[in-house]
Residue, then its C-alpha position, 0 to 999 in steps of 0.5 A: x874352595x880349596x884347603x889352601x883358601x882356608x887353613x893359613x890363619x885359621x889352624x895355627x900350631x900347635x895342632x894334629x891331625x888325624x889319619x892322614x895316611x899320604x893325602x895330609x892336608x896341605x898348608x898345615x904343620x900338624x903333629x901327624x897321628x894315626x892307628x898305624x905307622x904303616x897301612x896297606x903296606x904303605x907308610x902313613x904321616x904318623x909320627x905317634x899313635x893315636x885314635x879318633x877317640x883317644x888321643x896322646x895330648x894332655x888337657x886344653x894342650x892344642x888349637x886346632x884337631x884337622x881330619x880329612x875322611x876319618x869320622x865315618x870310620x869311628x865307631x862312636x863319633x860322639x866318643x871323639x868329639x869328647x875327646x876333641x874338646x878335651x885336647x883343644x884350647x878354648x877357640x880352638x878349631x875343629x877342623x872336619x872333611x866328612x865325605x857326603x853319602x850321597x857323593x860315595x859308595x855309601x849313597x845308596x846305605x840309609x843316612x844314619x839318624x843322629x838318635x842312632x848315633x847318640x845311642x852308640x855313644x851311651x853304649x860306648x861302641x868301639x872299632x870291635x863293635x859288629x853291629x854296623x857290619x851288615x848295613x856296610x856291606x849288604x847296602x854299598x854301591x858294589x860298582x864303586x866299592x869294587x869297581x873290578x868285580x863282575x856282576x855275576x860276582x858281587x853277592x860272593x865278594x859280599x859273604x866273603x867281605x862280611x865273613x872277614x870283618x865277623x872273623x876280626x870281630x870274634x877274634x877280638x880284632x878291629x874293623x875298618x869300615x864306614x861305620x855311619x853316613x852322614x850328610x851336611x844336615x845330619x852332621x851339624x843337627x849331630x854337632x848340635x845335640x852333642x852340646x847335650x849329650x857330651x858331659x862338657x862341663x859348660x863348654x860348647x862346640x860351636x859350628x862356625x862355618x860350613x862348605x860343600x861340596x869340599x874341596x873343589x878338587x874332590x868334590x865328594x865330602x863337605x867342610x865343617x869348622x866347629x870352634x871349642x867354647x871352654x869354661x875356665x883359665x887355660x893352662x899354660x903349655x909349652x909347645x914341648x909339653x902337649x904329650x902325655x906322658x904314656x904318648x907312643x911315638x913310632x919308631x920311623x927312619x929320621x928324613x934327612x934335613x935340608x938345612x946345610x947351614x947350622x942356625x944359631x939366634x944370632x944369624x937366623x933370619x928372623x923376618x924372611x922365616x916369618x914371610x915364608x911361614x904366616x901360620x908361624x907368623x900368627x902363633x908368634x903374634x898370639x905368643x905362642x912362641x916366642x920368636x920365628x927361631x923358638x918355633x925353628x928350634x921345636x918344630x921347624x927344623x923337623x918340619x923342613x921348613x925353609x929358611x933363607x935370607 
């Protein structure tokens, strides 16, 4: 299974995802967001500023929320579930690549339990937290972590690590680190108790399907496609509206657009825009919006999106 087999259909605008960094999720046309426009001195896809945990959509604003390697860099899992269930619409997707302990520098840390996990919710742990800094960088595999260093070397590059991240903490700074492990029966057991443990109102967050290893082309993570079970009428929300008002967009060069024609209703291909772009297709169909060119005129033309006869 690749992304490619699974996404068209299924995770239908309007919709984000989350620290995509240079790798996003082929097939999908999300709202890009992330901690930083820039990481290791490289761009990021984030068009707005945004968290795991707090994201910048209003109420039931989404139908799907798409990452790829993130959630083992949240420090409260549980915090961004919430958060999840509270941008998507009801049926809408969550659609989650977890890397496997097992398949990564992490398998040779403890898998962390789900009580563990439940707790650092109730003590609404931030990415300030220190307490998993230790059990990171004593237990990674080194060899894979830093593949470069020599033996004789590791136990000082393991001080000098542990020093930097306790350093950021007292300064009152954020860490990047896998805060937790997972696996794929840890992680649908942890989907499970969040349905009791999450004030959700009545609502659910169903597993619907899961893969492993995923994808075929980077066989280390699994796939877990949860769908959002929410109690009540949905609010009507046009696809311009879905931001909060405090949302932060990134101050980033506008890319030049590939359209050299100047689209009008009158002579834009509506049939040929819908055959190039089934996901486009499909939120036309669910009313979403109200044509192939409404969709071109909000996000399409941003997007680059073809457009031919």
């Amino acid at each position: 299974m690749e992304h490619l087999d699974l996404v068209a259909g299924l995770l239908v605008s309007p919709g984000a995802e989350i620290g995509a960094f240079k790798t996003p999720i082929p097939g999908i046309t999300p709202v890009y967001v992330d901690r930083f426009s820039e990481y290791a001195n490289e761009p990021t896809m984030a068009e707005y500023f945004g968290d795991a945990a707090d994201l910048p959509f209003v109420d039931s604003s989404l139908n799907y929320v798409a990452t790829s390697h993130v959630i083992e860099h949240a420090a409260n899992p549980l915090g961004a579930f919430l958060e999840w269930y509270r941008v998507l619409r009801h049926g809408g997707v969550i659609y989650m690549v977890v890397p496997n302990r097992l398949a990564i520098f992490d398998r040779t840390r403890a898998l962390t339990t789900v009580d563990h996990i439940v707790q650092d919710y109730r003590n609404n742990v931030t990415q300030c937290d220190g307490t998993h800094i230790d059990d990171f960088v004593n237990n990674v595999d080194w060899k894979e972590f830093s593949p470069g260093t020599l033996d004789s070397e590791v136990p000082q590059k393991r001080q000098e690590l542990q020093q930097s991240y306790q350093s950021a903490i007292e300064s009152g700074s954020e860490i990047n680190i896998h805060f937790h492990t997972f696996d794929p029966e840890s992680m649908a057991e942890l989907i499970q108790r969040a349905n009791d443990v999450l004030p959700l109102n009545g609502g659910r967050i169903n597993v619907e399907r899961m893969e492993t290893p995923f994808p075929l082309s980077q066989p280390n993570g699994f796939l877990v496609v949860a769908r959002i079970d929410k109690p009540g009428s949905m609010p009507d929300i046009h696809p311009l509206q879905i931001f909060r008002a405090d949302a932060r967009k990134f101050d980033k060069p506008v890319k030049p657009l590939v359209h050299e024609v100047e689209w009008h209703e009158h002579n834009f291909p509506e049939e040929s825009y819908l055959r190039l772009h089934p996901d486009v297709a499909n939120a036309v169909a669910l009313r979403q919006f109200e044509s192939g060119y409404s969709h071109f005129q909000i996000f399409g033309r941003k997007e680059g999106r073809q457009v031919r006869y």
